[in-house]
N, C-alpha and C positions, 0 to 999 in steps of 0.2 A: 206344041209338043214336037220336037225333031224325031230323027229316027230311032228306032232303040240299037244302042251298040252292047255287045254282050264283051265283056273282058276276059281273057284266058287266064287262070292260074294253074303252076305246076302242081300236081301230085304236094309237094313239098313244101310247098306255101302254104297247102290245106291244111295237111297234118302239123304244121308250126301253127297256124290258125287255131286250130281244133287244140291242140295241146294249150296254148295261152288264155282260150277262152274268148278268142277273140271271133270265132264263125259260128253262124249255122250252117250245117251242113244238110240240106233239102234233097233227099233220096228219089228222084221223079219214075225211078222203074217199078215193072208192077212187081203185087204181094209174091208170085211165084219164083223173080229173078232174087228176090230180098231174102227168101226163103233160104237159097240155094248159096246166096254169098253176098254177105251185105258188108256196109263200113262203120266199122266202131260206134261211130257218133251221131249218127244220122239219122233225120225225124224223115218219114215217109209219106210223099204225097205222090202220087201216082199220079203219071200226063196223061191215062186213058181217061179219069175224070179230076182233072188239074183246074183247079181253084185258088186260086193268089187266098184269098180269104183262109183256106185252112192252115194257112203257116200262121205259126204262132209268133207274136211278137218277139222279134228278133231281140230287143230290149241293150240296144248299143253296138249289136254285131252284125257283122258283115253276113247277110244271107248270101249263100255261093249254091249254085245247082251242079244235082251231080247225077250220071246216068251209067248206061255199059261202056259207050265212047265215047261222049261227048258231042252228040248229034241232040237227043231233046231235053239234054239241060241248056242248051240253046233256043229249043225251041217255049218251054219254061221260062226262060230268065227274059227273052221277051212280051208272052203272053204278061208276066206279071208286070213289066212296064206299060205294058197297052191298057192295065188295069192302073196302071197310076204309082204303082209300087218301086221304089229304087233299086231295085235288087237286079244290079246288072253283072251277074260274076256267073260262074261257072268252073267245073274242076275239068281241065282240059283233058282229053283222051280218056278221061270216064274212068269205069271201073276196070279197064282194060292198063289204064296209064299209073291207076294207084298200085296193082298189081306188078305191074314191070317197075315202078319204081322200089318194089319190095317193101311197101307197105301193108299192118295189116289186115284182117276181113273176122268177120264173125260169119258163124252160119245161124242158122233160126230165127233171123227178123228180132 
């Protein structure tokens, strides 16, 4: 097993993603950030007790991690490699970068 490399996607990739049908989009912030401002599409698994296991089968799609800036969907997208999982993607600059790119948010989880 080599090292795990985590890949960058824009803001813009995801939301072309997400719109095609073609991503999971894996929410790794906690329930009270999701609460406050979360992303349209996005299934919720929290890195305070982050478990590669509770993503649901991707079932063809590109699993991508996404956080506030892109610090632990990095660290995410490699735990789930360390577990065996393919899922080396991530949304660059987080909810910080979908926000600037004028993408946009729901509130209430």
């Amino acid at each position: 097993m080599g090292v795990a490399v985590v890949h960058d996607l824009t803001p813009e990739d995801v939301a072309k993603g997400l719109a095609e049908g073609r991503i999971l989009l894996v929410d790794v912030r906690e329930p009270n950030e999701i609460a406050a401002e979360a992303y349209p599409d996005g299934i919720v698994v929290p890195l305070s007790s982050f478990d590669p296991k509770l993503i649901p089968d991707p079932a063809g799609k590109d699993v991508v991690f996404a956080c506030r800036s892109g610090k632990r969907s990095v660290t995410a997208s490699m735990a789930a490699q360390a577990a065996g999982l393919p899922y080396d993607k991530h949304l660059q600059g987080g909810m910080l970068g979908w926000k600037a790119a004028g993408l946009p948010t729901k509130t209430g989880g």
